[in-house]
Structure formats: structure tokens, C-alpha cells
C-alpha positions as MATLAB code, in Angstrom:
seq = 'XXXXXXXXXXXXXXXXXXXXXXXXXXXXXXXXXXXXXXXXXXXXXXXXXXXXXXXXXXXXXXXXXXXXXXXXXXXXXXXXXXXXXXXXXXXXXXXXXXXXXXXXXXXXXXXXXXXXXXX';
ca = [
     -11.182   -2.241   -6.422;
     -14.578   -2.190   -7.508;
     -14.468    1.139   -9.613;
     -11.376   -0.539  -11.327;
     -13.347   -3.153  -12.242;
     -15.915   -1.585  -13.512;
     -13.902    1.243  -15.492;
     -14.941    4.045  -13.126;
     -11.161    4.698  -11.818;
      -8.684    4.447  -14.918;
      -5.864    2.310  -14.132;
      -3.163    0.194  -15.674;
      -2.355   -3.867  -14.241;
       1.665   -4.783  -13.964;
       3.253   -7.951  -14.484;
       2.908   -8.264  -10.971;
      -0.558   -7.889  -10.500;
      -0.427   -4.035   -8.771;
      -2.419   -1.279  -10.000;
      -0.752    1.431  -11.176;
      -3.315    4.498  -11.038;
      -1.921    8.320  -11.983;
      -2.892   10.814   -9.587;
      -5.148   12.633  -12.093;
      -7.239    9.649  -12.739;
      -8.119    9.533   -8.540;
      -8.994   13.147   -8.446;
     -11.236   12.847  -11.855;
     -13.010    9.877   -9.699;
     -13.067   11.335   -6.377;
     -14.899   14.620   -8.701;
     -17.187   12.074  -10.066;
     -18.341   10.605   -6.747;
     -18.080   14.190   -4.268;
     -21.673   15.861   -3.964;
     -22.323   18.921   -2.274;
     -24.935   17.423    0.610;
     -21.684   14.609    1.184;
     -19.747   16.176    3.881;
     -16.680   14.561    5.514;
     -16.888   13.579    9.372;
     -16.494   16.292   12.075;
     -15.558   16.692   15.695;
     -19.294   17.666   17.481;
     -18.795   17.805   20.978;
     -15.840   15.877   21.545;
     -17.265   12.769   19.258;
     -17.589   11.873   15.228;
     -21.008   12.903   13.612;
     -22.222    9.655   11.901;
     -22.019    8.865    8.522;
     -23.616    6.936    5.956;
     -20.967    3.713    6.089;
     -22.637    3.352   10.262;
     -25.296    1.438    9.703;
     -26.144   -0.705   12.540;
     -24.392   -3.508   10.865;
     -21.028   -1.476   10.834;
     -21.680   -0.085   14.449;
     -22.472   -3.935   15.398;
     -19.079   -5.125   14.319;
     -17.404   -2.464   15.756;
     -18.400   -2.972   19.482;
     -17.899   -6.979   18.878;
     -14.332   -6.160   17.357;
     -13.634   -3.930   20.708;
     -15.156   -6.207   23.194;
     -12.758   -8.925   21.228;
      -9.487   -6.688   21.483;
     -10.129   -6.051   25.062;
     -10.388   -9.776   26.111;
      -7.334  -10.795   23.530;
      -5.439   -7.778   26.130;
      -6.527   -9.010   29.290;
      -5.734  -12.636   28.087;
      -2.238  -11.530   27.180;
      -1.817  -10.028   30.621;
      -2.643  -12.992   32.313;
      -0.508  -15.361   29.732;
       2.423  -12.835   30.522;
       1.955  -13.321   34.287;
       1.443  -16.982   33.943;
       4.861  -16.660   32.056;
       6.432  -15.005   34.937;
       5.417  -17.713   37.350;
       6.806  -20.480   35.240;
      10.082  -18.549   34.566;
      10.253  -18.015   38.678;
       9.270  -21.677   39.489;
      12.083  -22.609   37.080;
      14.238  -20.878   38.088;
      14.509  -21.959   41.344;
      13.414  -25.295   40.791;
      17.092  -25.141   38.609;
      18.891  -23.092   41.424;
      17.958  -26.099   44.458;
      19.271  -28.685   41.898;
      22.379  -27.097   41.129;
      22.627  -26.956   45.417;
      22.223  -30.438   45.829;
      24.711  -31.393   43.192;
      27.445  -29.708   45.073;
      29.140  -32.095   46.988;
      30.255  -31.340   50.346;
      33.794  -31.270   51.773;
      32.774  -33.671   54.297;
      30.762  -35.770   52.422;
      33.771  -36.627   50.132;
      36.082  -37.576   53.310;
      33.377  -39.986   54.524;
      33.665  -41.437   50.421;
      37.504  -41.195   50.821;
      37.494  -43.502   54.615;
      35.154  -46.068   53.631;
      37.217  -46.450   50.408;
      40.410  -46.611   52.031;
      39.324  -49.133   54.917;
      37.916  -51.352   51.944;
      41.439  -51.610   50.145;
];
């Protein structure tokens, strides 16, 4: 955005606020700002060599952004599980109702012989 701005990457704004950029104009830029001691990050024993965008600052926010995703994971887990035990506890609690709304066979011929001694 910022070599747009400054008229470093040639590109045209729509109607709708999108930049439309022809390839050629991003490989004359990417020429422009490629030099020779700039080398792209490689594997080195299984890890990334470091580059010039890890400053402490960017290594910093890295390890807080982890440490945030794992605890966002392991409080999903538990929410999921605390989910489960609701679902469970309502589930029965909705099973023992349905139970004791069932009325017994004998319970309406007790209903039915104090009715009909009444009348």
C-alpha cells in the first residue's frame, strides 16, 4: 500500500476502491527493491534462517500470538466439554420428566373409583 502511495508500484484505483496493478508494474518494483546480499528464507537444519522483518519486536508478538492461540484452544476444549455436560444433564433432566408425566394404568382406576363413588 505504501509504494502505491508513494508512486513506487504503478497502479490504477476503480470505482470501487480496488487497485488494479498489471503484472509488469510488480515485477518492475520487485526489480527495484531485490539486491543481491537480500536472500529469501531457507530451511537450515530443520528451522528458518532469520531475516531482517525478526526483530525482537516481531519475534515478541509472535510467541504472545502463540501462547494466545494455545489458551483460546484449550478454552474451546473445555467450553466443548462443558457443552457436553449441559446437553447430558438436559437430556435426562427432559427424559425423567417425560417419565413422570406418564400416567399409570392404576393410577387412573384409583381417579376413575373415587369419581364414581362421588356421583
Amino acid at each position: 500500500m505504501r509504494a502505491l502511495q508513494s508512486g513506487q508500484l504503478r497502479g490504477i484505483r476503480d470505482n470501487a476502491g480496488n487497485w488494479q496493478i498489471e503484472p509488469e508494474a510488480v515485477d518492475d518494483w520487485m526489480s527495484l527493491r531485490r539486491s543481491p546480499d537480500r536472500q529469501s528464507p531457507a530451511m537450515t537444519d530443520g528451522q528458518l534462517s532469520v531475516s531482517p522483518a525478526d526483530t525482537p519486536e516481531t519475534l515478541s508478538r509472535l510467541a504472545v500470538s502463540e501462547a494466545r492461540v494455545e489458551m483460546l484452544t484449550a478454552q474451546l476444549s473445555e467450553l466443548r466439554q462443558d457443552r457436553d455436560a449441559w446437553r447430558a444433564q438436559a437430556e435426562r433432566l427432559a427424559s425423567e420428566r417425560q417419565s413422570d408425566l406418564i400416567i399409570r394404568p392404576s393410577l387412573i382406576e384409583r381417579l376413575l373409583d373415587r369419581l364414581g363413588r362421588r356421583s
